[in-house]
N, C-alpha and C positions, 0 to 999 in steps of 0.2 A: 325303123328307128324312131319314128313321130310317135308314135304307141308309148316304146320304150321311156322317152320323154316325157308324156302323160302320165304314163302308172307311177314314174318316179317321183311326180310333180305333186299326183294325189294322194299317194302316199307318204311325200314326202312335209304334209301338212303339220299333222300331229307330230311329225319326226324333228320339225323346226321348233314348237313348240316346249318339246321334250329336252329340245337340246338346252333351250335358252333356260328353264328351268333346273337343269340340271346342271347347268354352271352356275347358279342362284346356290345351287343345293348344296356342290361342291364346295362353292366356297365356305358355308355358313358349316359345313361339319369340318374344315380344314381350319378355321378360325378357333372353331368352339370345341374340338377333341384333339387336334392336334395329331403328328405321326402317328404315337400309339394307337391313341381313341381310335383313330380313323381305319387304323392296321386291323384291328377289334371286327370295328363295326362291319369293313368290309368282308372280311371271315364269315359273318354271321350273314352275311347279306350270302354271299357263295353258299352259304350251307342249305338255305332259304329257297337259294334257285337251283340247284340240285335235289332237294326233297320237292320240288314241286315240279322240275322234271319227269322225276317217277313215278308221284300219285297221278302227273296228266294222262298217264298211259302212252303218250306219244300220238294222240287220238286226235290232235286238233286239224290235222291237214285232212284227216278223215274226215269229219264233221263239217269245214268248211266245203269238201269234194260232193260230200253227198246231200247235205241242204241243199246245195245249190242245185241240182241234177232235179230236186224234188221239188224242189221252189218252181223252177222252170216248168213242172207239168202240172203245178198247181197242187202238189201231193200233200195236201197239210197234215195230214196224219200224219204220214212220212217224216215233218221237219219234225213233228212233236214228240215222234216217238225215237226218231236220231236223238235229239236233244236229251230224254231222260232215261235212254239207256245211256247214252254218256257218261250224264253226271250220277248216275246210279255207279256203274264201274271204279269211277276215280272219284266216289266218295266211300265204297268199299276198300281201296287201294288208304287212301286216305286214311282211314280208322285203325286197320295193318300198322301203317307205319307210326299216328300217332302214340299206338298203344308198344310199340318197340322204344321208341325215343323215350318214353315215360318211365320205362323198365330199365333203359339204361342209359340216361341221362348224362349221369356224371361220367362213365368211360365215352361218350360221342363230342363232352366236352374237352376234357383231356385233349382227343385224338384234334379237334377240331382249333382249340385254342392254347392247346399244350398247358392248359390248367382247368380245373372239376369247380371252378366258380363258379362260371357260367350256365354250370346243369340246370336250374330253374329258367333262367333267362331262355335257353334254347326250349324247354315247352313250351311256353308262352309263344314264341315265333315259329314253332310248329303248326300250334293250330291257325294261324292265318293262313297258312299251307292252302287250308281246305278252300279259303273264302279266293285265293287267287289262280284255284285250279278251277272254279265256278265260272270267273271271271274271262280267264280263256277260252271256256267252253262258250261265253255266249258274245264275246269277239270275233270266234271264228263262225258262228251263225250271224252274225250279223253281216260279215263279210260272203257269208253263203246265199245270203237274200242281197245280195248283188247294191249293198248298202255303205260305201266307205266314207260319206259322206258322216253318215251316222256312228260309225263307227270312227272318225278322226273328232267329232264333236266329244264325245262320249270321254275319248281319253283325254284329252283336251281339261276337261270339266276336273277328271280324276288326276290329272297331272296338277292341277292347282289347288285342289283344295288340299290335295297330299301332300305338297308342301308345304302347306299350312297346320296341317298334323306334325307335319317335321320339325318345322322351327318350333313348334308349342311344347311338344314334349323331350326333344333336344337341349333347347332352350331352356327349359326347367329340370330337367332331372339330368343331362349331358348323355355318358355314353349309354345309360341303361335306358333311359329316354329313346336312344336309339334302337334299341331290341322292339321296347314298344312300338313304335313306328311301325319296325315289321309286321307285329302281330295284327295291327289294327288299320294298317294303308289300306289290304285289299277287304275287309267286311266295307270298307268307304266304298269302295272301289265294285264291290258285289251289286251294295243299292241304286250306285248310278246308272251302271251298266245293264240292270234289270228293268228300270226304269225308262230305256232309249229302248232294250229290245222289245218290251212289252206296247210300247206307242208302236211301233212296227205294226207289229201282231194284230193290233186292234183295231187300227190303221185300215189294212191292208185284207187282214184275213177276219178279221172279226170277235178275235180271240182277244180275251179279259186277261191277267193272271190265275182270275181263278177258274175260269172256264178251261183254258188250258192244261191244271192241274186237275179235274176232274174229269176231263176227255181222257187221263192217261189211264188206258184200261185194258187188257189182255193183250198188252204186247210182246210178240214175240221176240224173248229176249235175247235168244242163242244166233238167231237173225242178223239184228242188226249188232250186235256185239262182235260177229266175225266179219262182219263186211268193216266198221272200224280200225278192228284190229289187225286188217289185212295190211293197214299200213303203221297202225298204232307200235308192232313189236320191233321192227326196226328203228323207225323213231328212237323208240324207246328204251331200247338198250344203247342207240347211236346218244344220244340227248343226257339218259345218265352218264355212261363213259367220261362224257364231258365235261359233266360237271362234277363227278366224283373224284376225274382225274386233277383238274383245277382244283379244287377241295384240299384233294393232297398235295399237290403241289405249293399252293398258301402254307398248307399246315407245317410241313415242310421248314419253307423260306422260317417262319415263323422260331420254328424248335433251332435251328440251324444258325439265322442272322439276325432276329430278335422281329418284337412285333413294327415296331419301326420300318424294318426292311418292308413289309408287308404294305404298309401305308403311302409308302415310295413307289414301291410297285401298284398301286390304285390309283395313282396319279397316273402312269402312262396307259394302264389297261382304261381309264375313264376319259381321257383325252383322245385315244385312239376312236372308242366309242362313240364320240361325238357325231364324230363323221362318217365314220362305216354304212351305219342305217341309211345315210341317202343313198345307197347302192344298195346293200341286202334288200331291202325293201321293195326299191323296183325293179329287179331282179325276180324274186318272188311272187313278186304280185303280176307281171307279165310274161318272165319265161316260164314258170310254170305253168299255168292255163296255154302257154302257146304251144306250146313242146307237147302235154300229154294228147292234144288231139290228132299231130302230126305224124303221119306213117312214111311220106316219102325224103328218103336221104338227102336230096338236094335241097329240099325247104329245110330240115332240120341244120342242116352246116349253117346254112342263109342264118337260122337264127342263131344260131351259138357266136356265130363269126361275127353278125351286128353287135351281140351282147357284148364277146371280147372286146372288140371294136370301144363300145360307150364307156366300160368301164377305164381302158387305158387312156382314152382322149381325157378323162376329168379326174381320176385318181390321182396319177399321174403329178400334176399339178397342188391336187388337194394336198400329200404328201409333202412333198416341198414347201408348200405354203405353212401348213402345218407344224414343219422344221423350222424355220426362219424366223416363226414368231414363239418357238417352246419355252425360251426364257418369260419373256412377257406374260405368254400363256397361264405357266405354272407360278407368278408372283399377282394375277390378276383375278386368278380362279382360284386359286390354293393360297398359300404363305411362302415366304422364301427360306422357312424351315424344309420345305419339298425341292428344294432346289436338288437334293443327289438323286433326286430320280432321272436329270438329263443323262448322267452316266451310260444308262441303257434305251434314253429315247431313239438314236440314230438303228439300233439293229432290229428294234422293235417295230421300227415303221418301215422299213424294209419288208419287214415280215409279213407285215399289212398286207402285202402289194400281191403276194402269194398266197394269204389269205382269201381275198377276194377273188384271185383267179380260181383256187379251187373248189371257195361255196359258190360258185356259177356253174360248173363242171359237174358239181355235186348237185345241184339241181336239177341238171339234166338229167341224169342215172335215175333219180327219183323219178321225174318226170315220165321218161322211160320203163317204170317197172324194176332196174337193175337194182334189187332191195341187197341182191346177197354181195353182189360187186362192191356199191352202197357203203356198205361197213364192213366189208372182209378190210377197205381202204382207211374208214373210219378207226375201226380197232388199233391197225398197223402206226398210222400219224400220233396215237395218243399213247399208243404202247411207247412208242420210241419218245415222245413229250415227256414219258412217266422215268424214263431208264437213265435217257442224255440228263435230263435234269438233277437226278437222284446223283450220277455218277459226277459231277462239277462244279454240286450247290456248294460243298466245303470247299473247294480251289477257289469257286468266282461270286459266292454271294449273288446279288441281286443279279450280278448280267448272267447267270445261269440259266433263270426265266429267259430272257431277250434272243439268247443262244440256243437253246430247244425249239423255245415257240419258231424260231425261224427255220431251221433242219426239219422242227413239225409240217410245216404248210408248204415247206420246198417238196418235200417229201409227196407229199397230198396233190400237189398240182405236177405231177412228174406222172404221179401213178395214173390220176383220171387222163389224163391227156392221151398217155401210153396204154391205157384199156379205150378210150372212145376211139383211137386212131387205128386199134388192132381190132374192136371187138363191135362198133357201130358204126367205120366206115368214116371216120369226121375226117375232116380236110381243112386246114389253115388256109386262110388267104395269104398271098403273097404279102398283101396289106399289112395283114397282123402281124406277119411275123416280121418286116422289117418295125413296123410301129414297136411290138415289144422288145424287141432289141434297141433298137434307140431309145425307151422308156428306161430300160435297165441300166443302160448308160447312164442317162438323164438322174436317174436317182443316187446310184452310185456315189457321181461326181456332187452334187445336193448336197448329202450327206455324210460323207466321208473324205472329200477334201479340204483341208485347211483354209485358211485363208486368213486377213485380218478381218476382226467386225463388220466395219464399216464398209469395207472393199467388198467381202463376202456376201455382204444383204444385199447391196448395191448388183451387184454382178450378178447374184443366182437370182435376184426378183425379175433382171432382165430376162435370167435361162428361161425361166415360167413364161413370159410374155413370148419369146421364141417358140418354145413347145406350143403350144394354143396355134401359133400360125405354122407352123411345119404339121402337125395333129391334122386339122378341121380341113378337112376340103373343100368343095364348092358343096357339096349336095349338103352337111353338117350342117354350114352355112346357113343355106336355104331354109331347113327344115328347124332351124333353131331360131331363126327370124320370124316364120309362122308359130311355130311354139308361143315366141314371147307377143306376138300379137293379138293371140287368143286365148294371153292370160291364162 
């Protein structure tokens, strides 16, 4: 669990940073474009990170797996030539898609923003595509030479100065201002990033930029392309799904309850956001490397059950917390034009809850190799995301979203649970399962019981301060005592 605490802690650097800027950000495009603008830009941001889910190839867990394996033996050819077959691939993918987007512009604009205005705008924020699928590529190397240090500095640098491209061209031009942004955030974003991994390199291994680029020389490319993509096509069909399904989903809410709903709806997918990363993150960054070396079943439960374990003792609460303060939230970080997005914040943060239990579960499978389990479960969550929603957006509008996305991830954490249980042997602690039961409880009553204001704040801010002491045991205790000790 003290592991667990570290990865979350270190990880959790840049993720702090990110946040506080990103309510900087929220606000200053919530002020300055308003429902619509915002409904817009968000669109355009989803289309963004769906097209650069599928030029990455899905290659980055690859990349970060096998730098490091090569780092480790000192293999520099190895990292070098990981690295540009990489970015050779997912700049071939790249130029594919640029040159589709260009041919039909105005039908992706349509489908995307339910009007053909936008066709220019959207090439423009294509080609940035290429500059933030570089950028990934050389995050997840930098995290492969066992560097987070360097790599929470890095975005750190790029999360600041990119807000300052925000507000400039925001600022000055509004929503088209905002397309620019896209286009031109990650070449910012390319040259810093280049510039930390290459001190590494030179650092460490002795390698220039340019010496690097001229080392690269009869590599076998079919090589290291299939040891990549051994994990790259899952990914990568799980990764678009997701984001194409989101996509439609937006595009959707949009043709259906106007670009406004859309804008409503960015408030609680950006609010939810905030906080998630302190779990994804260390989650990732330590169950994964723990899990893929472990072969015996009784260390593998040990870890899944800790992880259960960390995520409902702090979730849990984060949630609640989270609810108590959404008015304040959404008139502090937003405008009180966004106030009807509370409508749908109580089911959406529910859904959270079973979000996180099943990208933990899902980490495992990966972890484990189970590529096809993986996304036979992936496909199934967003098929049904695609269907529930389709079939309710006319009845319910925006909580149509809030109602899917939760059936989605109840869905998702039923199925891993009920394949690790049947198909890897996993076993609940006693622990967990009364702990998740009273959590379920504990949220329930949060969010969906009445009450007056004042009595309600009063009373559930008490429930949070009870949960933390029923939660934490002695050993939690302890080891959360030495955590904050050793900073």
């Amino acid at each position: 669990m003290k592991k667990l605490y570290r990865a979350t802690a270190a990880m959790g650097v840049s993720t702090v940073v990110a946040m506080g800027i990103g309510l900087v950000r929220a606000k200053f495009l919530a002020v300055t474009l308003g429902p619509s603008g915002l409904g817009i830009f968000s669109q355009a941001m989803t289309f963004f990170q769906s097209a650069e889910a599928i030029c990455g190839l899905g290659i980055s867990m690859g990349i970060t797996k096998y730098v490091s394996e090569m780092w480790q033996k000192q293999d520099i050819s190895g990292v070098r030539n990981t690295m540009s077959v990489a970015i050779t691939m997912q700049a071939l993918c790249f130029f594919v898609f640029f040159i589709l987007t260009l041919i039909f512009s105005k039908t992706i604009s349509q489908f995307v923003f339910s009007s053909s205005e936008y066709s220019w705008l959207l090439v423009l924020v294509s080609g940035g595509v290429l500059f933030s699928i570089f950028v990934t590529t050389m995050e997840c190397t930098i995290l492969g030479l066992a560097r987070p240090g360097v790599f929470s500095k890095a975005r750190i640098l790029h999360y600041i100065l990119g807000l300052a491209l925000l507000i400039l061209f925001v600022g000055t031009m509004k929503l088209r201002g905002g397309f620019l942004y896209l286009a031109f955030n990650y070449a910012l974003g390319f040259v810093i990033i280049t510039l930390f991994l290459f001190r590494i390199l030179k650092t460490e291994a002795g390698l220039s930029f340019l010496r690097f680029v001229k080392k690269i020389r009869n590599v076998d490319f079919k090589f290291y392309a299939e040891k990549l993509f051994a994990y790259g096509a899952v990914v990568l069909l799980s990764s678009a799904l997701t984001g194409l399904t989101i996509l439609y989903v937006r595009s959707t809410l949009i043709r259906v309850s106007g670009v406004e709903a859309n804008g409503f709806y960015q408030v609680v997918f950006a609010l939810v956001g905030y906080y998630t990363p302190f779990f994804t993150n260390g989650i990732w960054g330590y169950l994964f490397p723990k899990l893929s070396g472990i072969t015996n079943t009784r260390h593998f439960n040990l870890e899944i059950n800790k992880a259960i374990r960390f995520i409902l003792i702090f979730l849990i609460p984060s949630i609640a917390v989270l609810f108590l303060a959404k008015k304040a939230l959404i008139l502090v970080i937003f405008s009180k034009e966004f106030l009807p997005a509370l409508e749908i914040f109580p089911v959406y943060l529910l859904a959270s809850l079973f979000f996180m239990i099943s990208y933990m579960l899902a980490t495992a499978l990966m972890a484990k190799k189970k590529l096809a389990a993986y996304f036979s479960i992936i496909l199934s969550q967003y098929l049904l995301y695609a269907l529930l929603f389709t079939v309710l957006v006319r009845q319910l509008g925006l909580m149509a979203v809030a109602i899917s996305y939760l059936a989605m991830n109840t869905l998702a954490s039923f199925a891993l649970i009920t394949y690790q249980i049947k198909k890897m042997n996993f076993v609940f602690t006693k622990q967990n399962i009364i702990l998740f039961a009273a959590g379920l409880v504990f949220i329930l009553f949060i969010l969906f019981v009445p009450l007056e204001p004042v009595a309600s704040l009063i009373l559930k801010g008490i429930l949070v301060v009870c949960w933390f002491l029923f939660a934490i045991g002695k050993r939690e205790k302890a080891l959360f005592r030495s955590f904050v000790r050793a900073r």
